[in-house]
N, CA and C atoms as a LAMMPS dump frame, in Angstrom:
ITEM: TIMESTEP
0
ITEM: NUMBER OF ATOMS
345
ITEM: BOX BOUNDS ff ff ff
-5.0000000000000000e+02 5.0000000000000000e+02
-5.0000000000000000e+02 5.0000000000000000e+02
-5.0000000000000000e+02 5.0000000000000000e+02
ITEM: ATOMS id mol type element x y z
1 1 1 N 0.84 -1.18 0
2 1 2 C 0 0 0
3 1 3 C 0.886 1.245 0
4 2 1 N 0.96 2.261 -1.045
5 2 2 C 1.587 3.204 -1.025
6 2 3 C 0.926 4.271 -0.077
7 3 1 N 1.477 4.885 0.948
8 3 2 C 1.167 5.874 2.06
9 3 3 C 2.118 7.967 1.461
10 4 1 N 0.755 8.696 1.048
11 4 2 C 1.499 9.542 1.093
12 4 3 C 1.892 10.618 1.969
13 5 1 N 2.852 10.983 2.046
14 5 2 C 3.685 12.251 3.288
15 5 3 C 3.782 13.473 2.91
16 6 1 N 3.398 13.408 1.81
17 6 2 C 3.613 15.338 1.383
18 6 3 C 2.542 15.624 0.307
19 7 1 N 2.181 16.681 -0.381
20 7 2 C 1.734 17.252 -1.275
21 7 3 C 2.574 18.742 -1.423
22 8 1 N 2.381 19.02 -2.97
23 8 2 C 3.03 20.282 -3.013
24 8 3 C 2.574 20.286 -4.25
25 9 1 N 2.828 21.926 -4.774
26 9 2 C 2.077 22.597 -5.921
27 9 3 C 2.394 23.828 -6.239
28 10 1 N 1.649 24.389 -6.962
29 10 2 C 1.996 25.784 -7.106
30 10 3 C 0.314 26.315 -7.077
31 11 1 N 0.429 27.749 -6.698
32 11 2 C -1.351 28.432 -6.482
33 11 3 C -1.396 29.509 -7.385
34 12 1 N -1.841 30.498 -7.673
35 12 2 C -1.709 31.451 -8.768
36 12 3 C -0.67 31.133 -9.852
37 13 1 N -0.637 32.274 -10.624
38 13 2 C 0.118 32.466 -11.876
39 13 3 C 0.497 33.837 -11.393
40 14 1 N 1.831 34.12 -12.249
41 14 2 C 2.662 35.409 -12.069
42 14 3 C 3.161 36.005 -11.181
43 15 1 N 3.65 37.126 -10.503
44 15 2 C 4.771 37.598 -9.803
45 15 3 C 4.521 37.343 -8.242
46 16 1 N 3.005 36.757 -8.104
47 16 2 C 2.444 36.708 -6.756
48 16 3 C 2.217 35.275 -7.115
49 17 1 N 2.291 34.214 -7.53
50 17 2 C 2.402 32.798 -7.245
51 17 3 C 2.871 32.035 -6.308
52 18 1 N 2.209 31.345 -5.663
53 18 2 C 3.193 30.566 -4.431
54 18 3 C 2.908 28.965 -4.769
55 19 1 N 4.617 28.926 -4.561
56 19 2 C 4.679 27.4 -4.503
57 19 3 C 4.483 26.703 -2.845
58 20 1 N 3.573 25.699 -2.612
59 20 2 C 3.885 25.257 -1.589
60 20 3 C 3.884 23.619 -1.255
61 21 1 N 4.476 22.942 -0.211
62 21 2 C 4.664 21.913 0.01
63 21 3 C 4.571 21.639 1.109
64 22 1 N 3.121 20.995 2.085
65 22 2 C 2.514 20.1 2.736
66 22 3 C 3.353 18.974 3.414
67 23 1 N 3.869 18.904 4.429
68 23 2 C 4.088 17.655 5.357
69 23 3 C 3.81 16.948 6.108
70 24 1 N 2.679 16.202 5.386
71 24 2 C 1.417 15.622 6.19
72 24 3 C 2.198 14.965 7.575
73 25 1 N 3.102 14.446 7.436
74 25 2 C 3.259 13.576 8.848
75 25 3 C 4.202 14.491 9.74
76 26 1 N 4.658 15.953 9.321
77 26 2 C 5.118 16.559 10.731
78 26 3 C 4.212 17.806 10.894
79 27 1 N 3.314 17.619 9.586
80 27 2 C 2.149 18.515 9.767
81 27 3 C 3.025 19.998 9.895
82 28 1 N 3.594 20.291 8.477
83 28 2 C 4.531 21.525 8.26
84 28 3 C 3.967 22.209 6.881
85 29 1 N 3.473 23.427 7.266
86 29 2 C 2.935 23.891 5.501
87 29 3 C 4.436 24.816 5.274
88 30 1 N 5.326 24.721 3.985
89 30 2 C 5.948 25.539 3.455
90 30 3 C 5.513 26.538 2.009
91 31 1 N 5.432 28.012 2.271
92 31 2 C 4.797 28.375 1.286
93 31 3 C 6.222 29.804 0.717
94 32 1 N 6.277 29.458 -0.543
95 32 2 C 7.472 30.565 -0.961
96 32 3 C 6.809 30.846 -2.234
97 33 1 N 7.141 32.305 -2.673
98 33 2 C 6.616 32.848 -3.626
99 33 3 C 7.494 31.972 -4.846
100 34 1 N 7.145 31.729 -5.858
101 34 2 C 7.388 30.876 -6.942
102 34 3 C 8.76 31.011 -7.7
103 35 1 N 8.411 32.605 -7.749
104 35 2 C 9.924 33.162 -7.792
105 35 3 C 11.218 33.34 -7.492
106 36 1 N 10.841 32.768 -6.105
107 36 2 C 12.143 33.115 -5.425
108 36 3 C 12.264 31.393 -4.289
109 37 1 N 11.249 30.737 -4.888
110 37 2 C 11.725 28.82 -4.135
111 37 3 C 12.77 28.607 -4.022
112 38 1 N 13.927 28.605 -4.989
113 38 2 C 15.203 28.214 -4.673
114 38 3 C 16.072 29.178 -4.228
115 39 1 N 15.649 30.822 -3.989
116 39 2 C 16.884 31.421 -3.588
117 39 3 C 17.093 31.432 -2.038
118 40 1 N 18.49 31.834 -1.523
119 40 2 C 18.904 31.525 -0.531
120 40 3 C 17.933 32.561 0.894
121 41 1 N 17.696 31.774 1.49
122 41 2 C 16.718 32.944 2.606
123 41 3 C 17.052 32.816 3.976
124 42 1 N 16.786 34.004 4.183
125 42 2 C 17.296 33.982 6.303
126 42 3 C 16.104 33.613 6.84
127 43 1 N 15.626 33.137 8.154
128 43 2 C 14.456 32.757 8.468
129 43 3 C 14.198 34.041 10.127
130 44 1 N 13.268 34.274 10.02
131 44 2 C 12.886 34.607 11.758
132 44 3 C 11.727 34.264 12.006
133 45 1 N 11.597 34.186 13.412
134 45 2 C 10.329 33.885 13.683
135 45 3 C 9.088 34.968 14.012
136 46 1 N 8.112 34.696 13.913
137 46 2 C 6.863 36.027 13.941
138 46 3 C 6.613 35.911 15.575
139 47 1 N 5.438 36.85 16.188
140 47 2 C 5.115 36.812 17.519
141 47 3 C 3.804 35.566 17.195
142 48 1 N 3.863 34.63 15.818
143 48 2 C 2.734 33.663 16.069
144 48 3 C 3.273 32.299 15.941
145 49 1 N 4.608 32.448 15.955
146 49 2 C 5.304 31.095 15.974
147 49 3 C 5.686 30.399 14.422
148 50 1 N 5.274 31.698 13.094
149 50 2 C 5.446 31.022 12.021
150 50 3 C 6.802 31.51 11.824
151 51 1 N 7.742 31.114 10.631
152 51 2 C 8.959 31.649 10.207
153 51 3 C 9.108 32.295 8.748
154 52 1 N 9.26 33.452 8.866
155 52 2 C 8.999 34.124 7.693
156 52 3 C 10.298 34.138 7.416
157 53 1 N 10.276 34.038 5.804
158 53 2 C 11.904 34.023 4.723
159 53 3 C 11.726 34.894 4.458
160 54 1 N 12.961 35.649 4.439
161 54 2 C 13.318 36.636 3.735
162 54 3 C 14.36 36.814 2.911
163 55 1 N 14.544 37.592 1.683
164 55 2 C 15.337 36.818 0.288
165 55 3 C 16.754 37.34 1.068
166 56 1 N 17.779 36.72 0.748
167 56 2 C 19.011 36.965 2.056
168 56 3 C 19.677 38.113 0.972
169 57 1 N 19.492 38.249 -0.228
170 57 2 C 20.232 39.679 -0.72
171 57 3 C 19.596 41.112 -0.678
172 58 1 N 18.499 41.242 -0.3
173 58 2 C 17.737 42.707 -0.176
174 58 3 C 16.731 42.291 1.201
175 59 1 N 16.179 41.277 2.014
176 59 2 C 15.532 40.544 3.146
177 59 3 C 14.048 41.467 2.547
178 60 1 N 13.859 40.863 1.519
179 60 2 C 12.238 40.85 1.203
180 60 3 C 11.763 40.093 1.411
181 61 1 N 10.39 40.15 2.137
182 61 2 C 10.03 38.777 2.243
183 61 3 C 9.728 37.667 1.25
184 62 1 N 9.664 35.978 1.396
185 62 2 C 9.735 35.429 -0.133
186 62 3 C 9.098 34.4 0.409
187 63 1 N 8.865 34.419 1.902
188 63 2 C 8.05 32.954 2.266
189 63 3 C 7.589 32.965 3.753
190 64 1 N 6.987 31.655 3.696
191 64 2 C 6.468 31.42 4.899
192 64 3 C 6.467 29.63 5.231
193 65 1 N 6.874 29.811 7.004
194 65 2 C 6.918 28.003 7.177
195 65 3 C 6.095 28.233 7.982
196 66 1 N 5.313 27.372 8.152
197 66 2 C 3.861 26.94 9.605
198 66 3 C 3.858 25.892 10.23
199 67 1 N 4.555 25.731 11.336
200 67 2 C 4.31 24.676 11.652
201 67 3 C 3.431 24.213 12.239
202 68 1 N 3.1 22.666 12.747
203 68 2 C 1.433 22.733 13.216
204 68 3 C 0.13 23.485 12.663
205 69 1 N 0.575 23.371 11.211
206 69 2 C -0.834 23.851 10.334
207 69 3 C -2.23 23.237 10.318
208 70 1 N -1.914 21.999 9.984
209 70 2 C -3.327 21.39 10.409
210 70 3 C -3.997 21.954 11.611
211 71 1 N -3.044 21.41 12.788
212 71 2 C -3.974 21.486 14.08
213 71 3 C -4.224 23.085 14.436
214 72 1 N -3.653 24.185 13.677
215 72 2 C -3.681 25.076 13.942
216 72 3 C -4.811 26.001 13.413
217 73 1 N -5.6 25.467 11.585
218 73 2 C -6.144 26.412 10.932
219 73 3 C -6.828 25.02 10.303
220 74 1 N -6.98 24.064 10.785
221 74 2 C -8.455 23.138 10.543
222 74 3 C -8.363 22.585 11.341
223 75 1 N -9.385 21.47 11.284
224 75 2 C -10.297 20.462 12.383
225 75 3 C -10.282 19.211 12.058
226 76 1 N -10.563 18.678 12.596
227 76 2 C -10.905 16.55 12.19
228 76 3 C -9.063 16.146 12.05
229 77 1 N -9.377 14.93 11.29
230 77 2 C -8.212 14.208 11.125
231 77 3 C -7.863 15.079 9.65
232 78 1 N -6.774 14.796 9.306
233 78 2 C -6.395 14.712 7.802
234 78 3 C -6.95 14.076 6.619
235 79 1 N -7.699 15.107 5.49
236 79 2 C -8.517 13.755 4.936
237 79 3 C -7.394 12.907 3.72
238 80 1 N -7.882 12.004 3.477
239 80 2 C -7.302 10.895 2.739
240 80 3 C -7.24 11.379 1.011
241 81 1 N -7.728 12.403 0.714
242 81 2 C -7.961 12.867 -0.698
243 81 3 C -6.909 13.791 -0.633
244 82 1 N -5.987 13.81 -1.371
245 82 2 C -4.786 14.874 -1.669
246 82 3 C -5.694 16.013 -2.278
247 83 1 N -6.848 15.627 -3.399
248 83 2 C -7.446 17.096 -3.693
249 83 3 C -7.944 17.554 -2.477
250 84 1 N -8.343 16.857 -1.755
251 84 2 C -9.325 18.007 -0.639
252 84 3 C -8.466 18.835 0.33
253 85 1 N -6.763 17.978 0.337
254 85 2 C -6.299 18.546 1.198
255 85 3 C -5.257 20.097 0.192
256 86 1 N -5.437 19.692 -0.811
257 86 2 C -4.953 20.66 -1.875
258 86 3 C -5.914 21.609 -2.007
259 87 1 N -6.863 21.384 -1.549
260 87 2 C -8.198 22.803 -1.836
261 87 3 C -7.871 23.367 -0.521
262 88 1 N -7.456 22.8 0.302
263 88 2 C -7.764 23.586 1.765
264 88 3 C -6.424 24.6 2.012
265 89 1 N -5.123 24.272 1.126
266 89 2 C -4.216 24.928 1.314
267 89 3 C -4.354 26.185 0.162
268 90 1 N -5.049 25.949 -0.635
269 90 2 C -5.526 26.299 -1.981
270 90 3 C -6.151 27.455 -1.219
271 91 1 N -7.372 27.723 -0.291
272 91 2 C -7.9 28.966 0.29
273 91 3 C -6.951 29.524 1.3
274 92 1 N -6.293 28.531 1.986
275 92 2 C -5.247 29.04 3.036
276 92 3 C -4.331 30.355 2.681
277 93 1 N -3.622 29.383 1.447
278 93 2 C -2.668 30.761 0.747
279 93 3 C -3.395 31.708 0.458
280 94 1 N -4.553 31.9 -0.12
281 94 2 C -5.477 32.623 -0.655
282 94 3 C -5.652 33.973 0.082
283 95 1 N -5.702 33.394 1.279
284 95 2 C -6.253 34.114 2.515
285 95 3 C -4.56 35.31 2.792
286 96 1 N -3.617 34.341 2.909
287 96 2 C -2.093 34.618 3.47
288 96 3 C -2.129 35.777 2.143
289 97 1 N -2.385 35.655 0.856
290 97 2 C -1.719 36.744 -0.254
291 97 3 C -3.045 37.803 0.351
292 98 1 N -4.104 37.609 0.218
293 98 2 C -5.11 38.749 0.932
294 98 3 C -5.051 39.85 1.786
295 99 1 N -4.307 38.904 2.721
296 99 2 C -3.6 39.975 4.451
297 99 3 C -2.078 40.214 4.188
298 100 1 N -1.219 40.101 3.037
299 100 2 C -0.473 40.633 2.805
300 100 3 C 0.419 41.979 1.651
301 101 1 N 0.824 42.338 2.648
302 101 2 C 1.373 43.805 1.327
303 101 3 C 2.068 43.284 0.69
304 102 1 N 2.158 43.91 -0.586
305 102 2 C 3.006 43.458 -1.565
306 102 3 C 5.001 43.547 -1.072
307 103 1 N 4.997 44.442 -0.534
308 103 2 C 6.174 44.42 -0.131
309 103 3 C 6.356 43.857 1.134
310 104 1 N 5.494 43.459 2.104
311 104 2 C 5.669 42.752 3.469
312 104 3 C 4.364 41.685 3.583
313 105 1 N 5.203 40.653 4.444
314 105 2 C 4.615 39.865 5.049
315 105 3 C 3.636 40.16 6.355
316 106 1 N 2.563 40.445 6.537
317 106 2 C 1.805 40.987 7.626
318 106 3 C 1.054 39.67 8.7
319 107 1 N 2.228 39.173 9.31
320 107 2 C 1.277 38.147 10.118
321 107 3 C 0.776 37.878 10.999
322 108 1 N -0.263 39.068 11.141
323 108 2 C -0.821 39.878 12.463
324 108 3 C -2.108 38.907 12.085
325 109 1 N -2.856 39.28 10.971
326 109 2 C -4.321 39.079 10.63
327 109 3 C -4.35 37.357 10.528
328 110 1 N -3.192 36.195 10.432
329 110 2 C -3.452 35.054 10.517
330 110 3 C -3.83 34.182 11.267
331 111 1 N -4.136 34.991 12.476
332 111 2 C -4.328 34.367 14.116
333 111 3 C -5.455 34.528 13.529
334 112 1 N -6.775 34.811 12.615
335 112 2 C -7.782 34.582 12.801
336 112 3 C -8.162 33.934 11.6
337 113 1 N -7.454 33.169 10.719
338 113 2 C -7.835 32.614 8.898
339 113 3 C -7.337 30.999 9.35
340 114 1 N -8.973 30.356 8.98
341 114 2 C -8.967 29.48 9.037
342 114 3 C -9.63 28.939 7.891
343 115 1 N -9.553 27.356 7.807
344 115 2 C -9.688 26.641 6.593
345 115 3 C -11.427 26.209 6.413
């Protein structure tokens, strides 16, 4: 029986696209703008426990790690459908590009966006 541990994807198109990648079994959402996935980034942490990247040659922001996403911004178990769990990260980010400026990461308004 093949068991899967991750999902990952990409969400929009163009300069605001985020790629992200799901770790179902340490329950870790990684989300980086599409553009900038492979470049090198410094990490800090927010006053909500997430770790925001910032691009390490100008420290724009370029991402975001969550840990304890599930238990943090849904309910129940994990469902067994990679689409359903791909729709739910699918509004998540949705929400994260919404409450954020184009030039900053604002992760004041995420203590209340849930799935």
């Amino acid at each position: 029986m093949a068991v899967t541990d991750a999902i990952e994807g990409t969400i929009g198109s163009g300069p605001r696209a985020l790629w992200f990648h799901y770790d179902i079994t340490s329950d870790v959402l990684y989300l980086r703008l599409a553009a900038d996935r492979t470049g090198d980034t410094l990490a800090e942490e927010t006053d909500q426990g997430f770790l925001l990247l910032r691009r390490a040659t100008d420290y724009m922001p370029v991402g975001l790690t969550v840990t304890n996403w599930w238990k943090r911004f849904a309910s129940g178990t994990v469902p067994d459908l990679l689409s359903e769990i791909g729709r739910l990260i699918e509004r998540w980010a949705a929400r994260v590009l919404a409450f954020t400026h184009p030039v900053t990461f604002s992760c004041q308004p995420l203590l209340s966006v849930n799935v």
